[in-house]
PDB file of N, CA, C and O in Angstrom, chain B, residues numbered from 101:
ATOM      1  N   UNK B 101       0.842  -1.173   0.000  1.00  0.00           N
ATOM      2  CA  UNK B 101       0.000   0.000   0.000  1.00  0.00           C
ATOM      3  C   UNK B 101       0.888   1.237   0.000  1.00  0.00           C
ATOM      4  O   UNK B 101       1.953   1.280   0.616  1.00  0.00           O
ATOM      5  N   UNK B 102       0.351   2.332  -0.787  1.00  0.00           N
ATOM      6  CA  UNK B 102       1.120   3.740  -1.003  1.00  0.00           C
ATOM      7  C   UNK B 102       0.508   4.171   0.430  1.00  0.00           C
ATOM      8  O   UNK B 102      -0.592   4.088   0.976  1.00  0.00           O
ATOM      9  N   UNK B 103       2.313   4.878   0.894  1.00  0.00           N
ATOM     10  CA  UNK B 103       2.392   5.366   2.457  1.00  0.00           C
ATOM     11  C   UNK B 103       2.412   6.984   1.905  1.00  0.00           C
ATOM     12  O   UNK B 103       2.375   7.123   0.682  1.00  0.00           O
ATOM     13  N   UNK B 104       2.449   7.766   2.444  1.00  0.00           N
ATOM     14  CA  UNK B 104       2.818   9.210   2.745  1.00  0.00           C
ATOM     15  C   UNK B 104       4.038   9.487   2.963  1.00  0.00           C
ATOM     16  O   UNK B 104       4.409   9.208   4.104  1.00  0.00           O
ATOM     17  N   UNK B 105       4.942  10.017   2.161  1.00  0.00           N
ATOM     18  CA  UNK B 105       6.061  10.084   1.857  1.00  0.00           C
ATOM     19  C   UNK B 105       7.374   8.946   2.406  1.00  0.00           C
ATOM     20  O   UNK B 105       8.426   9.020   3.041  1.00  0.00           O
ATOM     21  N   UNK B 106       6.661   8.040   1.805  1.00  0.00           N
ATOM     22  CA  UNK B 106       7.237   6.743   1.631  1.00  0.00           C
ATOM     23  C   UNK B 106       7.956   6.279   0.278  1.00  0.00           C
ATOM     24  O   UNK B 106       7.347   5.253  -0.025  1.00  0.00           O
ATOM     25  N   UNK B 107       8.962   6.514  -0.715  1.00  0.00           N
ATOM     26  CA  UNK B 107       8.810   6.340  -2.233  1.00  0.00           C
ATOM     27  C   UNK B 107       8.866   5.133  -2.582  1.00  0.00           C
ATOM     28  O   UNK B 107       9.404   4.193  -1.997  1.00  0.00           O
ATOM     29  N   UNK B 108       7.979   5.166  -4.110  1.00  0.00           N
ATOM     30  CA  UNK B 108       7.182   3.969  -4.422  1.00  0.00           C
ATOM     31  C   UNK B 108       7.512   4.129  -5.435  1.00  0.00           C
ATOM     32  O   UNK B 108       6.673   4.871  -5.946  1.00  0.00           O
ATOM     33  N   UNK B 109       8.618   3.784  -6.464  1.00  0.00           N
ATOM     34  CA  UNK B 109       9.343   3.677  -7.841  1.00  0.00           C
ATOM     35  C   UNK B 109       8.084   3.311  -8.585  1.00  0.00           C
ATOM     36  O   UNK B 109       7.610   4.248  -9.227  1.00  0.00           O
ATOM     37  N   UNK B 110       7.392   2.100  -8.654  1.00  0.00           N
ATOM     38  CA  UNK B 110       6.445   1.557  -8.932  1.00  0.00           C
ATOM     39  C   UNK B 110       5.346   2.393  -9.594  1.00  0.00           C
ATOM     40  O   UNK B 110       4.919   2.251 -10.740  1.00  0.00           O
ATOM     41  N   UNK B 111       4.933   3.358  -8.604  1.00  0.00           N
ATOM     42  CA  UNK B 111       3.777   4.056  -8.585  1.00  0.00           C
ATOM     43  C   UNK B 111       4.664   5.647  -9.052  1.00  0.00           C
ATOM     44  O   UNK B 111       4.011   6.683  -9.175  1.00  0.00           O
ATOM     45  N   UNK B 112       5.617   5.632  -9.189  1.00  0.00           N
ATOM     46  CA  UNK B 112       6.126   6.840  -9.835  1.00  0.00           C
ATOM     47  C   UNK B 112       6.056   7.092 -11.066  1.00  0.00           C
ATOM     48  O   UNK B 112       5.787   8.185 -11.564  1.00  0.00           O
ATOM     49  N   UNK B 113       6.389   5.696 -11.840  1.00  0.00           N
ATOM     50  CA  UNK B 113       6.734   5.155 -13.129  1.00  0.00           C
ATOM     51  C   UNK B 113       5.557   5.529 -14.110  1.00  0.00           C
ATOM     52  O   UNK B 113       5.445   6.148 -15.168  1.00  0.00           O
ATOM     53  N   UNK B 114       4.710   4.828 -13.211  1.00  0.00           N
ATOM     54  CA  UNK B 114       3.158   4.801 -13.750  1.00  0.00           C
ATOM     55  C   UNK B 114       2.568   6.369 -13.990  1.00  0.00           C
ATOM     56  O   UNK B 114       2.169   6.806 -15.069  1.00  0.00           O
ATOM     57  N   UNK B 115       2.622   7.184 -12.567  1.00  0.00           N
ATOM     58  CA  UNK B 115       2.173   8.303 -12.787  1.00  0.00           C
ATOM     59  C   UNK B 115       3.204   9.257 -14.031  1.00  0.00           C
ATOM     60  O   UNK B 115       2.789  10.238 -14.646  1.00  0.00           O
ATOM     61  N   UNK B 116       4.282   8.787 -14.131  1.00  0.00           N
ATOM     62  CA  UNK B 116       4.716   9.808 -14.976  1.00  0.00           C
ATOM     63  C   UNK B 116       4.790   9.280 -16.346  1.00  0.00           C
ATOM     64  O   UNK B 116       4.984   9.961 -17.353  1.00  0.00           O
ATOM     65  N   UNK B 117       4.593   7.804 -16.289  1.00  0.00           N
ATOM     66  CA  UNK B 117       3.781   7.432 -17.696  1.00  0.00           C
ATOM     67  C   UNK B 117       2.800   7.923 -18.142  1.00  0.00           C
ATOM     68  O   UNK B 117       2.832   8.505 -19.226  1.00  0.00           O
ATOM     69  N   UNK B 118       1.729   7.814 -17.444  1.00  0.00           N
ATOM     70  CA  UNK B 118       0.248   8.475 -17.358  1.00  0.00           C
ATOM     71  C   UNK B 118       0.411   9.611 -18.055  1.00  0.00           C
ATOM     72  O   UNK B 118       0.232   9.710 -19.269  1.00  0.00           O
ATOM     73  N   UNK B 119       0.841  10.718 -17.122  1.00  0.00           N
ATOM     74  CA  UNK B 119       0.790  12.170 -17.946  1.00  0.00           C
ATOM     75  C   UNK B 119       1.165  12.347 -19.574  1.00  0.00           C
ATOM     76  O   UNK B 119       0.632  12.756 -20.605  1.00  0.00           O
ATOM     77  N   UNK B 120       2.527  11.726 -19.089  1.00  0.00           N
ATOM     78  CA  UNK B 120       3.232  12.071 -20.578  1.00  0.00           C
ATOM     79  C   UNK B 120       2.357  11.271 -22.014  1.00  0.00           C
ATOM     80  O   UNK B 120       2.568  11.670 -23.159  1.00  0.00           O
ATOM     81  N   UNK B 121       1.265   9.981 -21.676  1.00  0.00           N
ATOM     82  CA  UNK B 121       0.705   9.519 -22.177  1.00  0.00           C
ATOM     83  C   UNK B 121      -0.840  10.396 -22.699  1.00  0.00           C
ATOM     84  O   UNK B 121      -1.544  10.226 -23.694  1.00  0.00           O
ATOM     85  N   UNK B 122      -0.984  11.577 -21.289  1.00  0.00           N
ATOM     86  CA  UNK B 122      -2.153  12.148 -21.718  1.00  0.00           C
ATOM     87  C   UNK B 122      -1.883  13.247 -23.424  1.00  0.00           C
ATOM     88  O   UNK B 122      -2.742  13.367 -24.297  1.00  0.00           O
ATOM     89  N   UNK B 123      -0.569  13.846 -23.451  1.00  0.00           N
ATOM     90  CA  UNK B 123      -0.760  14.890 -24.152  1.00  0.00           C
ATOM     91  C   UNK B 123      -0.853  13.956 -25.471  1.00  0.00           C
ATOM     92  O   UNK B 123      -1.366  14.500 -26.449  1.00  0.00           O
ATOM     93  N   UNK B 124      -0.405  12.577 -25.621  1.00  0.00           N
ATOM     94  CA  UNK B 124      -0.458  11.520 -26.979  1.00  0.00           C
ATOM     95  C   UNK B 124      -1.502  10.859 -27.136  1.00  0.00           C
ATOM     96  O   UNK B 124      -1.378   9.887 -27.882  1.00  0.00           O
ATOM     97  N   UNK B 125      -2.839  11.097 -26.547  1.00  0.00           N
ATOM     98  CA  UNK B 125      -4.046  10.095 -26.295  1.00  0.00           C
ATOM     99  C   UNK B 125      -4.935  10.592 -26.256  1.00  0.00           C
ATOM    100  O   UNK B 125      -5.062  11.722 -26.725  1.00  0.00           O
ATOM    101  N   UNK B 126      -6.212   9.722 -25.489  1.00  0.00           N
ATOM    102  CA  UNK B 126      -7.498  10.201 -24.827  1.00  0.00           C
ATOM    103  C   UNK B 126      -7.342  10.382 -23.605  1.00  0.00           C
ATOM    104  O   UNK B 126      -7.083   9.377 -22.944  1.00  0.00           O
ATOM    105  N   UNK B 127      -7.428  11.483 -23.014  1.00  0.00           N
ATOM    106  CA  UNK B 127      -7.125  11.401 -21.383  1.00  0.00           C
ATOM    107  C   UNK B 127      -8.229  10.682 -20.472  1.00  0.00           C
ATOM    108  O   UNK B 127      -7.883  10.115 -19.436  1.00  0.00           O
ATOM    109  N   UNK B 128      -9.444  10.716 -20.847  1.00  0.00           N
ATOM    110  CA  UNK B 128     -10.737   9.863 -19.940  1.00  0.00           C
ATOM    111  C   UNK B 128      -9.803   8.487 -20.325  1.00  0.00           C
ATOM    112  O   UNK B 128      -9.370   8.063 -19.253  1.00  0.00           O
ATOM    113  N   UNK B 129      -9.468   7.878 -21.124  1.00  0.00           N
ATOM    114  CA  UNK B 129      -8.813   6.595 -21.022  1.00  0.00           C
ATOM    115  C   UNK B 129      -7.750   6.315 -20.424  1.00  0.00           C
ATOM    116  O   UNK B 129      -7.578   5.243 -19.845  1.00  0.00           O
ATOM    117  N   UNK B 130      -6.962   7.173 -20.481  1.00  0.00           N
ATOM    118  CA  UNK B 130      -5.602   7.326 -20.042  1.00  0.00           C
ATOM    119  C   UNK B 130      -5.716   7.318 -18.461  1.00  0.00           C
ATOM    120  O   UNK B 130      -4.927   6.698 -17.748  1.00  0.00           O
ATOM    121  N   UNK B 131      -7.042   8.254 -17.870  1.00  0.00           N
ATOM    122  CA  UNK B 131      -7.291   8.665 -16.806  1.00  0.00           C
ATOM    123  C   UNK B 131      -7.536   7.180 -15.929  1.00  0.00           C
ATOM    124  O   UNK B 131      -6.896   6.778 -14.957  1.00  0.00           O
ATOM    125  N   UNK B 132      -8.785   6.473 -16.692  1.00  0.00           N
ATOM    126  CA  UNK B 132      -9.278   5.141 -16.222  1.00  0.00           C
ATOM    127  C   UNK B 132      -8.125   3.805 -16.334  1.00  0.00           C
ATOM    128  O   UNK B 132      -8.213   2.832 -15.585  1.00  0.00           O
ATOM    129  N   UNK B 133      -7.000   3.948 -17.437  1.00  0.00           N
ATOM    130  CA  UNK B 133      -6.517   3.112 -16.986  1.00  0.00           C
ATOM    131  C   UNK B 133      -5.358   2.699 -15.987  1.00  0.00           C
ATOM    132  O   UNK B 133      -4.846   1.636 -15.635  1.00  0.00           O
ATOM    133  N   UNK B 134      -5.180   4.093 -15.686  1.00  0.00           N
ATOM    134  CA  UNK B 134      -4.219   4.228 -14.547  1.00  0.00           C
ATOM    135  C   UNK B 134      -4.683   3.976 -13.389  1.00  0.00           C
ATOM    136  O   UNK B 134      -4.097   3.278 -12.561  1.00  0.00           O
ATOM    137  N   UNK B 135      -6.011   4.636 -13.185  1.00  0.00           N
ATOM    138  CA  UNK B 135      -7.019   4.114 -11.503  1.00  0.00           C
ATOM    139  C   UNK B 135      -6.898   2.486 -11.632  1.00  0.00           C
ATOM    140  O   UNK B 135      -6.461   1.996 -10.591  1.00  0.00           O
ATOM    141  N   UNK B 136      -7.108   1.778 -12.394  1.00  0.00           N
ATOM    142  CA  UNK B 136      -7.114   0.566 -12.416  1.00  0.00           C
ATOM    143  C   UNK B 136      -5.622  -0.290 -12.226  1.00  0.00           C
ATOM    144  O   UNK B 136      -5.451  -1.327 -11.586  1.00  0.00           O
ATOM    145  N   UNK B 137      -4.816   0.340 -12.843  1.00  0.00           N
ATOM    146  CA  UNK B 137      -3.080  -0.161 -12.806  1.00  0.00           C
ATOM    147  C   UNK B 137      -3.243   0.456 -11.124  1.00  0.00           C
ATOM    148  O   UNK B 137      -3.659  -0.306 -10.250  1.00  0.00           O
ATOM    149  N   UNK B 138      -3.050   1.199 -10.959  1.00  0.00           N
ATOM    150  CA  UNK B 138      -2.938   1.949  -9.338  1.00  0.00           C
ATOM    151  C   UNK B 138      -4.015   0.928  -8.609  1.00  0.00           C
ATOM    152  O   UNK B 138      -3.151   0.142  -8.222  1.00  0.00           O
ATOM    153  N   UNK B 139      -4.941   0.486  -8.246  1.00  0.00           N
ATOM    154  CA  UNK B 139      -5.537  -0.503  -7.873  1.00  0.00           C
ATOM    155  C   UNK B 139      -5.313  -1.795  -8.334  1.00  0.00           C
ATOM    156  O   UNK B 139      -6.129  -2.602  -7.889  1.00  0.00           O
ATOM    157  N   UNK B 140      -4.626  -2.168  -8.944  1.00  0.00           N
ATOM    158  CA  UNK B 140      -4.151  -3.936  -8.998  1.00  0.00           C
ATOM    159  C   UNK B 140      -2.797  -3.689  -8.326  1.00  0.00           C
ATOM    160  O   UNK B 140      -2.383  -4.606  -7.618  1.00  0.00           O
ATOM    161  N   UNK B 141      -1.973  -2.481  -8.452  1.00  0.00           N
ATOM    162  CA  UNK B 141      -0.763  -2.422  -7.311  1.00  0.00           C
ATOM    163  C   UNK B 141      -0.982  -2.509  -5.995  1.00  0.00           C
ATOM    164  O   UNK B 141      -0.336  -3.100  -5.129  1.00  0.00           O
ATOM    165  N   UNK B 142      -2.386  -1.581  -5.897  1.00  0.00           N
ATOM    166  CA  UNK B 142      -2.878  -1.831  -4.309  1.00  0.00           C
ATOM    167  C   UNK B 142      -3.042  -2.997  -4.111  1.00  0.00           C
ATOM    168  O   UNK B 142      -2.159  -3.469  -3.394  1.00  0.00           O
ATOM    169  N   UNK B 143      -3.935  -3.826  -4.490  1.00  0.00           N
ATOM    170  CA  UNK B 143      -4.068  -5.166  -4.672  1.00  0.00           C
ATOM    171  C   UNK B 143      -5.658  -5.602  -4.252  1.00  0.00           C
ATOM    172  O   UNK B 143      -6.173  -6.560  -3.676  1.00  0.00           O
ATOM    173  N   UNK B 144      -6.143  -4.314  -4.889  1.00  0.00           N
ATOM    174  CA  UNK B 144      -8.119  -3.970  -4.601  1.00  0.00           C
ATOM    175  C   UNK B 144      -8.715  -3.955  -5.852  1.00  0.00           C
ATOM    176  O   UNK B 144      -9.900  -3.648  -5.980  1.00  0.00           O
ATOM    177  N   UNK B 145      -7.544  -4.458  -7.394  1.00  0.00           N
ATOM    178  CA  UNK B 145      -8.265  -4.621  -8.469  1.00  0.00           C
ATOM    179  C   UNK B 145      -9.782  -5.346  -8.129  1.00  0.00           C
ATOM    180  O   UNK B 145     -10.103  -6.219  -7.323  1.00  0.00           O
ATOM    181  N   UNK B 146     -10.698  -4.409  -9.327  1.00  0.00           N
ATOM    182  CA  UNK B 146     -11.836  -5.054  -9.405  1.00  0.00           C
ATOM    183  C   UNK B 146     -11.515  -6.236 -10.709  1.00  0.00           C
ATOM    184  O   UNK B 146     -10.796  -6.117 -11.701  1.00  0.00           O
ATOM    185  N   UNK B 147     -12.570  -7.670 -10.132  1.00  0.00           N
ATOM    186  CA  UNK B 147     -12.252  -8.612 -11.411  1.00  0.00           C
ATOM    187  C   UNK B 147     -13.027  -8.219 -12.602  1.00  0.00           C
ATOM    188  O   UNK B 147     -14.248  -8.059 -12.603  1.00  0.00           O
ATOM    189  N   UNK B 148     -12.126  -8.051 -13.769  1.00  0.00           N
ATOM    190  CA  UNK B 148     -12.752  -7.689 -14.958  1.00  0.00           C
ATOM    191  C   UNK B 148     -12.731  -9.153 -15.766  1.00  0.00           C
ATOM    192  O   UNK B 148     -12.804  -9.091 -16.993  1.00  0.00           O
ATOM    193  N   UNK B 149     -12.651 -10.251 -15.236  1.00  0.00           N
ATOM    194  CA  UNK B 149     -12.789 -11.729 -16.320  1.00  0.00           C
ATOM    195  C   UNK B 149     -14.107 -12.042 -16.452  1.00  0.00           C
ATOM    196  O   UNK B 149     -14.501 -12.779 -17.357  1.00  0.00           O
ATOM    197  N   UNK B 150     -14.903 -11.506 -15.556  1.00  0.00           N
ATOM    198  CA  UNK B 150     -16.140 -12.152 -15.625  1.00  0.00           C
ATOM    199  C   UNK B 150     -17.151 -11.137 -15.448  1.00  0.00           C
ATOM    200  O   UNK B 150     -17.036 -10.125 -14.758  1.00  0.00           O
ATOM    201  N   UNK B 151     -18.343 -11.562 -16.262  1.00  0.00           N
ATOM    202  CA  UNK B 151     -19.484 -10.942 -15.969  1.00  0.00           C
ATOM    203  C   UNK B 151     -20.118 -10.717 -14.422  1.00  0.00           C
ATOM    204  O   UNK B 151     -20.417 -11.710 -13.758  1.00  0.00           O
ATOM    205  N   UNK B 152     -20.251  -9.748 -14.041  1.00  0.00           N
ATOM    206  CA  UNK B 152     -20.480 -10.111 -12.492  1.00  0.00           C
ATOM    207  C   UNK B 152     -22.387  -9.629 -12.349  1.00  0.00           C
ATOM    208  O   UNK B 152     -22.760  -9.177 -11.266  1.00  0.00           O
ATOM    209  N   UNK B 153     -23.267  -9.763 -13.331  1.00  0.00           N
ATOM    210  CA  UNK B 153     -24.417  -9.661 -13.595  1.00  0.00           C
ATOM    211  C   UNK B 153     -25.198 -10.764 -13.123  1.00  0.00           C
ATOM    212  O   UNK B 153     -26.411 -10.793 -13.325  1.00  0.00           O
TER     213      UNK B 153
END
């Protein structure tokens, strides 16, 4: 879990992927797929294999 000024290479990588990915993309996508990468690091991914209907 991300601490409060704790550094997290991991979660650095990502966020500064992210950005630099927004000015080359769709940012609502860009936006959503980072909440989701950032939550399977947490390890609170929601399961997307299955229909959950």
């Amino acid at each position: 879990m991300a601490q409060e000024r704790e550094p997290n290479a991991r979660l650095h990588d990502m966020l500064v992927g992210g950005l630099s990915s927004v000015e080359d993309a769709n940012p609502p996508a860009v936006v959503a797929g980072f909440y989701l990468k950032l939550l399977t690091a947490e390890g609170v991914a929601p399961g997307l294999d299955a229909c959950s209907v």
